[in-house]
N, C-alpha and C positions, 0 to 999 in steps of 0.2 A: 504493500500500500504506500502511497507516495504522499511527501508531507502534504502536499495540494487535498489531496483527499480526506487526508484524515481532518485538516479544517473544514473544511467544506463538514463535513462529516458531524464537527464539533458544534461548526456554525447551525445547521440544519437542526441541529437537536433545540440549539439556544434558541432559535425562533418560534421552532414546534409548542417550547414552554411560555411563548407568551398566549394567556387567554381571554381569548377573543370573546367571549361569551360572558367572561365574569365585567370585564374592560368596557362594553358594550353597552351591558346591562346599569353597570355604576354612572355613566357620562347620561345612559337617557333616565336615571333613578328608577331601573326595574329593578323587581326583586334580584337577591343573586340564585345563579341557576343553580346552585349548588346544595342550598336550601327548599329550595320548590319543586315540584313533578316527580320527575326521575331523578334531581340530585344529579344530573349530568348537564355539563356547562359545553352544551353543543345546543346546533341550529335549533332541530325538534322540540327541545326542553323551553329553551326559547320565545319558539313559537304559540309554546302553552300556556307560559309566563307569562310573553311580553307582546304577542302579535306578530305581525308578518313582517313590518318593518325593519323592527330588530331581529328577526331570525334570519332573513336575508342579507342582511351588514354581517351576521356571525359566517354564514355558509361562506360569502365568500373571501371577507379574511382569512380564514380558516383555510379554503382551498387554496391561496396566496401562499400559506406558511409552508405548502408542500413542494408548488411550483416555481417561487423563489429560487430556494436552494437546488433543487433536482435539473431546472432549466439555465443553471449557473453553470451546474455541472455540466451538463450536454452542450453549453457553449464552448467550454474549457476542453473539452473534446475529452473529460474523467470514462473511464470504462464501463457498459451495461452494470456490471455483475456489482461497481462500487455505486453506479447514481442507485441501485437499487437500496445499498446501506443508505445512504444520504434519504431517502426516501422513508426507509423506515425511520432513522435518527429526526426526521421532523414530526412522524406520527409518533413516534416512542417522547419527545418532546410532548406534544397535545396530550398523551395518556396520563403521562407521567410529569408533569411540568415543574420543575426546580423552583421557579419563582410561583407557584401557589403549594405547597406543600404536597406535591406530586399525588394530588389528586384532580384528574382531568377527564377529556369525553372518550369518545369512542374511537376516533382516528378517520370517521370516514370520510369527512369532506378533506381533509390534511390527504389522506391518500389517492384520493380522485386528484388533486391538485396537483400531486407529485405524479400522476399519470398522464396531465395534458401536454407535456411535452413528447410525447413518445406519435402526439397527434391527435388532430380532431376527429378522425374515424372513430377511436379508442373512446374518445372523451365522448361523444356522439352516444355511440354503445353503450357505454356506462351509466350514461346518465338516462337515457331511454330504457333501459332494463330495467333502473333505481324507480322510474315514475312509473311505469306498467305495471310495478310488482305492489305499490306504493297505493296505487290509485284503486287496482283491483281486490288488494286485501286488507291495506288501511292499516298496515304496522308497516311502522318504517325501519324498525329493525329486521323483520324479513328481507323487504326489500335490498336492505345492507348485505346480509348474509347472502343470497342469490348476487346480485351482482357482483359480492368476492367471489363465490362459485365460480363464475362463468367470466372473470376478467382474466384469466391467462388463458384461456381460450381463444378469448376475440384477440388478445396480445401475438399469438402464436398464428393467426388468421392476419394479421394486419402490418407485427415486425418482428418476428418469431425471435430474435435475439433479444428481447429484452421479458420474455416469456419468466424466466428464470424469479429476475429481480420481481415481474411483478406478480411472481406466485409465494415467496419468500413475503411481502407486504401484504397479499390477501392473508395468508397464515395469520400474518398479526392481529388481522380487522377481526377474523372466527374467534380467533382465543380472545380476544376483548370482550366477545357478545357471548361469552358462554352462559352469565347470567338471564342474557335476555332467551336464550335457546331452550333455558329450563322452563320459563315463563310461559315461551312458545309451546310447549308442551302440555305444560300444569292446563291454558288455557287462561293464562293470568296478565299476561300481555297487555297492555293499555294500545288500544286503536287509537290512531288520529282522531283530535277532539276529546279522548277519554283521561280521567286521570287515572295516576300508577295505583294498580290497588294495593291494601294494605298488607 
């Protein structure tokens, strides 16, 4: 790994930790998202909290802190297999955030972010799977879980060498939502419009 990388790397993390959602919510005096709904300080939670306004200032900060860094890297001509670490180190940033006491969201707009460099096909894809899945069943953590499913797919359909890195970043999104997967099961899942149950 080259010193280039490992910053980028380091950098990528340090941005991931800033949150957009708690940052967001303070400047327009919502509740913090960390306290309300789901107690996760992403768009959704947001949304439930604060309205559409501020959950769409969160989504795409959020997707910034991934494509920042990753499309820094792809400028810099860094290798597939490393923008894929840079990718995770700004969604491991968002999960896990240094400057809020590494309690953070899910990673998935951080990692949609870190995938529109690879192109708008990708981004296309992702994001039309994310609202189909969204729309039709009304949990947006399914929707998350399916579009990680099926984003090294369309990656390996569109630029196959970077399949790797972004099957390595889905990984992460899955194990982030394992709580919500038990939920999805139990039948305890909060739909869009619903609150978390108890």
């Amino acid at each position: 790994m080259t010193p280039l990388a490992l910053l980028m790397i380091i950098a990528a993390y340090l941005l991931g930790s800033i949150s957009s959602a708690v940052l967001i919510c303070r400047v327009m005096r919502l509740p913090d998202p960390r306290t309300v709904g789901s107690n996760n300080p992403g768009a959704t939670n947001v949304l439930r909290a604060g309205g559409k306004k501020a959950a769409i200032l969160v989504l795409l900060c959020d997707m910034l802190k991934g494509t920042i860094p990753v499309w820094s890297g792809y400028a810099l001509g860094i290798d597939p297999i490393l923008l894929g670490f840079i990718g995770i180190a700004a969604c491991l940033g968002h999960i896990y955030p240094i400057f809020f006491h590494f309690k953070g969201g899910k990673g998935v707009a951080t990692a949609l972010g870190a995938f529109a460099p690879i192109g708008f096909e990708l981004t296309g894809l992702l994001m039309g799977t994310w609202l189909v899945v969204a729309l039709v069943f009304r949990y947006s953590s399914l929707a998350a879980l399916v579009t990680s499913l099926l984003a090294p797919l369309y990656t390996w359909m569109i630029k196959p060498q970077y399949t790797l890195p972004v099957a390595m970043l889905c990984c992460l999104i899955i194990l982030r939502h394992h709580q919500n997967i038990r939920r999805l099961f139990d039948g305890t899942e909060p739909k869009f419009g619903e609150k978390k149950s108890a």
